[in-house]
N, C-alpha and C positions, 0 to 999 in steps of 0.2 A: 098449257098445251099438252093434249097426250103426242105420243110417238110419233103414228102415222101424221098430223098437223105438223110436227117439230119436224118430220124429215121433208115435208112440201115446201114448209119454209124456209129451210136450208136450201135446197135445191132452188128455190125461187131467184136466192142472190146469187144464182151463176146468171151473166149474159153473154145466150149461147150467141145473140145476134153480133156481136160487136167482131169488127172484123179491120180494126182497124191498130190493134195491137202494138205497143209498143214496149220495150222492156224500160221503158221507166215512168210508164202507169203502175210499177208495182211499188208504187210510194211506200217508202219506210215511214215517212210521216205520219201519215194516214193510220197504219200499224202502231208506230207509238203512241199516236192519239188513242187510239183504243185501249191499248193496254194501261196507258195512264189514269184512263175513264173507270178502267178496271182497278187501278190500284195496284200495279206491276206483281202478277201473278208469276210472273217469270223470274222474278226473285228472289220465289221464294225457296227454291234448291237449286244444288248444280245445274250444268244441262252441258250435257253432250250433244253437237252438231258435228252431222255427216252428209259429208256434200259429194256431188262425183258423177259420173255419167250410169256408170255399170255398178251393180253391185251394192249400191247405200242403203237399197233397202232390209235387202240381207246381212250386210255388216250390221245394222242397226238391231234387227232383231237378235242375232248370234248374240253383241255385247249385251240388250237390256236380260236374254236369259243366262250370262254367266253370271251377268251381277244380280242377278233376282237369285241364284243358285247360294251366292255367296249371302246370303241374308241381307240384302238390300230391299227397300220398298223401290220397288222401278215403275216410273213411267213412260211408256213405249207409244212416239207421235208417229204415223207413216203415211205416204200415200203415192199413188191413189188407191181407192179399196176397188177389192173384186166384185161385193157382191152386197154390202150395206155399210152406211157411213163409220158403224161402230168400230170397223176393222182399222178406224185410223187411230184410236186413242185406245188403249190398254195401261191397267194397271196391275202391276206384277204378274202379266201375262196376258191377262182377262180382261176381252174386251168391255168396253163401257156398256153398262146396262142400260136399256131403254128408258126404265125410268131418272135415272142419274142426264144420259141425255138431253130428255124432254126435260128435266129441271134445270140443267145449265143454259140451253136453249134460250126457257122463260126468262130466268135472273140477265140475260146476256141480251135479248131481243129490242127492250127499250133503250139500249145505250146504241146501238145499230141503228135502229132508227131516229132517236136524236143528233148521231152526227150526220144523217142524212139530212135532218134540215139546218143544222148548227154550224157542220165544221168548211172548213173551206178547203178539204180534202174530201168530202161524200160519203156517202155510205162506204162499209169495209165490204170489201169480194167477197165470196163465199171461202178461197182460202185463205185469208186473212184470220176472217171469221172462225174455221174449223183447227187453225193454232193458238188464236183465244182458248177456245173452248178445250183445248189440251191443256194450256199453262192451268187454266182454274180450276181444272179436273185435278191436277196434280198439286196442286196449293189444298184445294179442299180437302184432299186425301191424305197428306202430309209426305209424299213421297220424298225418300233420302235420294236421290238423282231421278233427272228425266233424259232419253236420250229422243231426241228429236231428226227426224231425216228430211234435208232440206230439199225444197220444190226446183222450182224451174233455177239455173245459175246458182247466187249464193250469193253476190254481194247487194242483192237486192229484197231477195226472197222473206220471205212474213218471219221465217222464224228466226233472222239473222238480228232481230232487237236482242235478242238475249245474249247476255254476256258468257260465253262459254267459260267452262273448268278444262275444257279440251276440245279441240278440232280435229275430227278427223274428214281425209279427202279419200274417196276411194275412186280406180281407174276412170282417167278421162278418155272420153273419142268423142266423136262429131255427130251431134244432138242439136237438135233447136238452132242450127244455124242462122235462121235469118234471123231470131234474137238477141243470141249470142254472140255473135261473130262465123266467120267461116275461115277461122285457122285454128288450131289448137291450142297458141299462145293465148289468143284475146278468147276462147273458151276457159280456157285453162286460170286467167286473170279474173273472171265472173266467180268460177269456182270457188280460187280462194280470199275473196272478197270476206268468208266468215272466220279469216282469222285475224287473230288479236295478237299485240306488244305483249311478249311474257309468254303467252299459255301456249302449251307445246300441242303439236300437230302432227297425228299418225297420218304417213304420204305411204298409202295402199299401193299397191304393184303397178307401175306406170308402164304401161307397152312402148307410149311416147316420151321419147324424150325432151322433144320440144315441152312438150306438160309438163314430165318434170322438173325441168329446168326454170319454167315460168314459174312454177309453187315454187322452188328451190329461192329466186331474187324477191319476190314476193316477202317471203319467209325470215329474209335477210333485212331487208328493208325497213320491216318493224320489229327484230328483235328478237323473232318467233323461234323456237326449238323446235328441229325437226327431227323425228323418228322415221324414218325411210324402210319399210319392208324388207327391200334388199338387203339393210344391211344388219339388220337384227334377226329375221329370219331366215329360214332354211326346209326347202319341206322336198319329200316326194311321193307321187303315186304309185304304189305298188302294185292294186285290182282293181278293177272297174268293172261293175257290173249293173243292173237295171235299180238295183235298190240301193246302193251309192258307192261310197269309194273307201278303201282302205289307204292310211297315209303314216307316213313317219313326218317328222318334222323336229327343228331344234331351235333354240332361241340363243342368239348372244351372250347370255349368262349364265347355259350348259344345260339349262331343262332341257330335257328329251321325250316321244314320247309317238308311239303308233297306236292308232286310233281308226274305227270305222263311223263315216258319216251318212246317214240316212237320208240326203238328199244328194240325187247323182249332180256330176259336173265339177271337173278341175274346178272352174272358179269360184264354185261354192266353199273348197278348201281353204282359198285366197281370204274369201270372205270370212271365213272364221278364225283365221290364223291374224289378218288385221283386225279384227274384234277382238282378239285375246290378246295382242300389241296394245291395245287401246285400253283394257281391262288393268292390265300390267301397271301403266303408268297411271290407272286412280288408283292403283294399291292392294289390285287385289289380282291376287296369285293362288287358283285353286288350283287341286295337286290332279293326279293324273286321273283317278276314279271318278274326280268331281267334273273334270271336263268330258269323262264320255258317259257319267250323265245327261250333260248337254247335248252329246250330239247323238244319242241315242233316242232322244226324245225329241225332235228337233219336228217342226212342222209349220214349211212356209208354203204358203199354198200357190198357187201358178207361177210353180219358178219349176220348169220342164218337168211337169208331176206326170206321172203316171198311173193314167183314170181306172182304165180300166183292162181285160184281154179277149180277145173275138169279138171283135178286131180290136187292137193296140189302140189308144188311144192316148193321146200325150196332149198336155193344155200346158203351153208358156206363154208369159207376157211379153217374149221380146216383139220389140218394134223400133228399133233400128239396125242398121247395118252390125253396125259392132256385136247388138246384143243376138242379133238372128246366125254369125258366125258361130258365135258359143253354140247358138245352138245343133246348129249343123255340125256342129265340131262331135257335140255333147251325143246328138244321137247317132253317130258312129263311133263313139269310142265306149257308151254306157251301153245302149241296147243294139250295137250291130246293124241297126238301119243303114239299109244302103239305098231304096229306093222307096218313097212314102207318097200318100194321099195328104193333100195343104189344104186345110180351110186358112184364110186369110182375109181376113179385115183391118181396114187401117182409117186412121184420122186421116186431116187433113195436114200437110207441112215435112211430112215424112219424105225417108229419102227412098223411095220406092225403087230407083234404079239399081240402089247401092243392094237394099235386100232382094231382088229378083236377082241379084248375080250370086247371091253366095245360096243361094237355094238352088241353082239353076241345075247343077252339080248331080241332085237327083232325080232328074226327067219326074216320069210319074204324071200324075194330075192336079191340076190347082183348081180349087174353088175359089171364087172371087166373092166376097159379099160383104153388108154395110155392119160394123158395129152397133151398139145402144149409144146413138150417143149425138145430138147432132150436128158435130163437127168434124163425121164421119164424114170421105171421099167417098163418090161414087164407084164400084169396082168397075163401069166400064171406062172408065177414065184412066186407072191406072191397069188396065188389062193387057197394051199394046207393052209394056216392059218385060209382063212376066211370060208371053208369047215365046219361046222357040222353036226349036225343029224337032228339040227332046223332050218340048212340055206339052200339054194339052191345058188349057184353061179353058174353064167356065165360069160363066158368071151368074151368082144367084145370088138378086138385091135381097131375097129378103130371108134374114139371118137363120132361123127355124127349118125351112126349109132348104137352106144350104147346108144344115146340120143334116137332115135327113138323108139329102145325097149324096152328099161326100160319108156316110158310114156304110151309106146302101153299096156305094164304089168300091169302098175299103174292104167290106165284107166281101164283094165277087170276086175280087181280084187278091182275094186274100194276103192286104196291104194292109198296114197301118195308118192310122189318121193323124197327122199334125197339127195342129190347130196353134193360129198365132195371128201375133199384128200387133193386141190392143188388150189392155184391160176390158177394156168393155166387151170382150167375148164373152167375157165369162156366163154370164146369163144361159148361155148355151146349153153349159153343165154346169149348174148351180148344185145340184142334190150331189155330184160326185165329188165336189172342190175340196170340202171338209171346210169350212172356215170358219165353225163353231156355232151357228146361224141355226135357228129354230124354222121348221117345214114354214110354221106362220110367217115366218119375216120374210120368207126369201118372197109371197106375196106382194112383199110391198116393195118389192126392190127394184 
């Protein structure tokens, strides 16, 4: 197959129709059967797994570039992508090539389709399928660790066949409820479902206790070593400005060390300060110059980026309550935002009440419209929430042109534009993302 055939393909095995969901259709069986088919490509190096509500996918990128820094071959799993599939499998940085894709693709295609007629678990999902194709990208490369960010939960999820070298959990809050649970403990018990007897577990900055505490018995229970944020680290903010944050911080064992981070947001700090917990305990301790290498070079793309100016334009992926605080938190304490222009689009399942309240805060105007996706909500359906007396909302179904008037607004009213809800905005602004993507490809995205 070339590229554009390999990504129809892929895309083929989501079924957007199926609406009957349950969190243990996410058969681990199924998954081991695959990878067994495969010849357990997942053993063939360490693997670091990061689970958590907030933050895993940026912990996950922080670690795989300290330890690519440290002369490691790293393999970096993540998702969901912004803007093309290749953004989920990186090695030593570098996303997967098209052609590398479309040959894992082919070699991996007949085994998908034979256990579609063969096995008594069916075809694998497409994410199933797309942590396949990371373990054997990472086998065929020969990488020395792979760090992997796990999907929906943890004790269930595709990439929790793999036997970890370390667990890390980064902040829990209330995600996925009707899968997960709707309390924080039986969220929190999904979570850490990917840890194991023995191998030790970075427990990231818990706001809740209740979550701590559930990883804490958890953890106890088999055996498991816990490194706790709180009690190993130490950090503070000193500046905050549009283009990120200046910080000290200290570790348990007297390292010190003030640092500027080029992506804004306290908890992008969190995030890197438990990647370097995490780093720590495989053994590797770069000194102070090698780590702001790191985060001088640092580039994760729709985590509250900063597109463009006249007018301000801001692209984050939060979509849910928790993550939509950060943000509101983030654009009055990095860029002085007190009152914005929202384009917003959202899925289906989300807690729409919870994030119309912590936006509400700055009146202004909200755009209401459908993501790429289609298990997108309708915005007039969830219009009646984001309604107040200090907001105006509008709704514009279709995506492009609610880009158009939410900047036309932003421009008159000499406001900044917010943009959130949903990965699948992105499309929006594909050429301003930066996510390494050739003009050609974003065609086929």
């Amino acid at each position: 197959m070339n590229y554009p055939d390999t990504l129809r393909y892929l895309y083929s095995l989501i079924n957007y129709e199926k609406t009957d969901f349950q969190y243990t259709d996410l058969k681990l069986d199924r998954m081991r059967e695959l990878i067994d088919r495969l010849g357990h490509p997942e053993k063939s190096q360490p693997v670091v797994l990061v689970a958590g509500t907030k933050g895993k996918g940026s912990t996950s990128y922080y670690l795989e570039r300290i330890l690519s820094l440290a002369g490691r071959k790293t393999g970096l799993y993540v998702k969901p992508h912004l803007l093309t599939f290749r953004e989920r499998i990186r090695l030593s940085g570098e996303l997967i090539s098209p052609d590398d894709l479309a040959h894992l693709v082919t070699e991996l295609r007949p085994v998908i389709e034979s256990m579609d007629r063969s096995s008594r678990y069916g075809s694998p999902t497409y994410f199933e399928v797309s942590v396949a194709l990371a373990f054997q990208h990472f086998q065929n490369n020969g990488v020395d660790i792979a760090v992997m960010e796990v999907g929906l939960g943890g004790r269930l999820d595709a990439t929790n066949v793999a036997q970890p070298a370390l667990s890390v959990i980064t902040p829990i809050s209330y995600d996925h409820t009707e899968i997960l649970g709707n309390t924080l403990p039986k969220i929190a018990r999904e979570k850490a479902g990917i840890l194991r007897s023995h191998v030790p577990l970075i427990c990231g900055l818990q706001e809740y206790p209740a979550a701590r505490d559930t990883i804490q018995r958890v953890a106890f229970d088999l055996g498991t070593p816990v490194i706790h944020f709180t009690e190993h680290c130490r950090y503070q903010i000193v500046n905050r400005e549009k283009r990120g944050s200046t910080f000290t911080w200290s570790l348990s064992d007297g390292q010190t060390g003030t640092f500027f981070l080029s992506i804004p947001g306290d908890q992008q700090v969190v995030n890197f300060l438990t990647a370097l917990l995490a780093a720590r305990e495989l053994g590797v301790r770069p000194d102070r110059d090698e780590l702001q290498s790191v985060l001088s070079e640092v580039c994760w793309p729709g985590r509250i980026q900063h597109l463009q100016d006249d007018p301000t334009i801001i692209f984050d992926v939060a979509h849910n309550q928790a993550s939509f605080a950060t943000l509101c938190q983030t654009l009055r304490d990095y860029f002085g935002i007190r009152k914005a222009v929202f384009l917003l689009g959202f899925l289906n399942g989300k807690d729409h009440p919870g994030i119309a309240e912590e936006i509400a805060h700055f009146g202004g105007t909200i755009f209401l419209t459908t993501p790429f996706n289609p298990k997108a909500i309708l915005p007039q359906d969830i219009c009646p929430y984001f309604s107040t007396s200090q907001t105006l909302v509008r709704v514009v179904n279709e995506p492009f042109e609610a880009r158009n008037r939410a900047m036309d607004y932003a421009c008159e009213h000499h406001l900044p534009l917010v943009v959130a809800g949903s990965f699948y905005l992105a499309k929006l602004f594909a050429e301003k993302l930066h996510v390494g993507i050739e003009k050609e490809e974003m065609e086929l995205c």
